[in-house]
N, C-alpha and C positions, 0 to 999 in steps of 0.2 A: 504494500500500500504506500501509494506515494502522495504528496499534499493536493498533487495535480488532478489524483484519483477521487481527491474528498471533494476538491472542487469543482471537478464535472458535476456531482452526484449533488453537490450545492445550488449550482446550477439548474439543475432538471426541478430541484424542489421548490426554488423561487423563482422559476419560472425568466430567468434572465442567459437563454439560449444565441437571442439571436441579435447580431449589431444596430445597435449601437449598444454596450452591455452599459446595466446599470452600475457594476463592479467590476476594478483591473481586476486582472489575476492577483497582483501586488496587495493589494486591497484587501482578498479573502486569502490569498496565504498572509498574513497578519492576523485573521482571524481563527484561520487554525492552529498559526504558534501560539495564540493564546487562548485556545480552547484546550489545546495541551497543556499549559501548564494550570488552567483552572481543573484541570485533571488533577493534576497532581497533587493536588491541595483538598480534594473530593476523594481520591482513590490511594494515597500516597503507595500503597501496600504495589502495586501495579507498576509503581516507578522504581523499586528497588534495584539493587544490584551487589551480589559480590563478589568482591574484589582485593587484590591487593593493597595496603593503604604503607604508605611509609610514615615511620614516626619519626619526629624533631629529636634528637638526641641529647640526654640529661635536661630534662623537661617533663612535668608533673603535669603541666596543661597539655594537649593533644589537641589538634584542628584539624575535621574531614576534608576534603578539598573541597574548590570554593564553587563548584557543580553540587554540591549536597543540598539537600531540605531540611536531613537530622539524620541523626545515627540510629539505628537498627539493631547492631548486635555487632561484637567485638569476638569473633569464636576464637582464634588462636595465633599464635607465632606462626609464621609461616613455616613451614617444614620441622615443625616443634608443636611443645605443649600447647595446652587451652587453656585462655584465660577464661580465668570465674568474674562473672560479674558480681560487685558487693555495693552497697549501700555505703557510702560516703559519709553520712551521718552516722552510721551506725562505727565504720571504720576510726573516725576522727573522737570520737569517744572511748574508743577502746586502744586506740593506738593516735595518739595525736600528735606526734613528732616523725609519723609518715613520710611526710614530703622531705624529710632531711635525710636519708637514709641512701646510700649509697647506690649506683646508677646498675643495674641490670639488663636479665630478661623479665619481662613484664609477665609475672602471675594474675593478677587480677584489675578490672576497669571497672570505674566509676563515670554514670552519667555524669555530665552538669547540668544543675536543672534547669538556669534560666537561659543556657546557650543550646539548643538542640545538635547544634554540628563542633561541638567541644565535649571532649570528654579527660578523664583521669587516667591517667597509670600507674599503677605500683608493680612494684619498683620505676623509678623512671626508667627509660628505654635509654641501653647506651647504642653507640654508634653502630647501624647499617639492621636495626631491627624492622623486619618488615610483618605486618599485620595483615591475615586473613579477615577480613569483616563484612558488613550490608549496610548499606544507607541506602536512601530513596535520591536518587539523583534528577535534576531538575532536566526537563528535553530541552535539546539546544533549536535554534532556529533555521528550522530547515527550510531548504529549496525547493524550488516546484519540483524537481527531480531527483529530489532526493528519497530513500527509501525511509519511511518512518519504522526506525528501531525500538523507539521509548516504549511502545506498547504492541500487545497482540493484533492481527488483522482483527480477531471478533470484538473489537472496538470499535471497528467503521463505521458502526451506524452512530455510537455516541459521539465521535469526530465529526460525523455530518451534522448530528443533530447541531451538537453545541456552536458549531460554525453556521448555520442555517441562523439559531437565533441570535445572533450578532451582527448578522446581518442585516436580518428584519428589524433589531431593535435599532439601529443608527438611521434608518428610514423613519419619517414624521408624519407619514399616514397614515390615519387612523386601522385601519385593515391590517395593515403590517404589523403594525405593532403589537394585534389581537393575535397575529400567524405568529409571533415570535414566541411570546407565551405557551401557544402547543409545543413548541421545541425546547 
């Protein structure tokens, strides 16, 4: 499925076929990258991915890349053990000189709660540690020709959908705007 695919299909259901078009292509591919990323924010589960993450060395704070929405789950070292997820509060009460503790492999991670794409490590990670993990990564901005990876084909119709009603809703006709709401 490609953006070109949604916007035929966009086309056929607003009825804007034939020249002079009511909408560039330009136009409704804008509205599909951003009907994709109102996905993401609807569905985040849908955008996941994992992957390899590299960590900052001697460093208690950790940052996903700057493609994340928020962290998922931290499973293990790469070609090594699993880290255990623990509770931060509960860790800082029972060991609260944590963060001072000399650089490692990283046994266990701690969310952050009010950063979604920051998280913990203990021990910090020393040099060249790399992390198996999942975050929900944001779709990038694709081209009419490009193949949309961020999600499965059996989303095409909600791709239409959501791109249909973004269409009808920036129209100021009364009628439109009633069609944008079925979508």
């Amino acid at each position: 499925m490609t953006p070109q695919d949604v916007i035929t299909e966009v086309r056929r259901l607003i009825q804007d076929e034939s020249a002079p078009l009511r909408y560039s292509d330009t136009v409704l591919l804008g509205y599909v990258n951003q009907t994709l990323k109102k996905m993401t924010m609807l569905r985040p589960d849908l955008f996941s991915v994992i992957t390899d993450i590299t960590t900052v060395a001697n460093s208690v704070v950790q940052t996903l890349p700057s493609t994340s929405m928020r962290l998922v789950e931290i499973f293990q070292v790469k070609n090594g053990q699993s880290i255990q997820e623990v509770s931060r509060d509960v860790f800082d009460q029972v060991y609260p000189d944590w963060t001072n503790d000399a650089a490692g492999t990283p046994t266990k991670y701690m969310r952050h709660v009010r950063n979604p794409n920051s998280y913990f490590l203990y021990p910090r990670p020393t040099a060249g540690i790399v992390l198996v993990g999942e975050y929900v990564a944001f779709p990038p901005n694709y081209t009419l020709a490009q193949t949309i990876t961020a999600v499965s084909d059996a989303y095409f119709p909600s791709l239409v959908d959501g791109t249909v009603f973004l269409a009808e809703s920036v129209d100021n006709e009364y009628v439109n705007s009633g069609r944008a709401k079925l979508f």
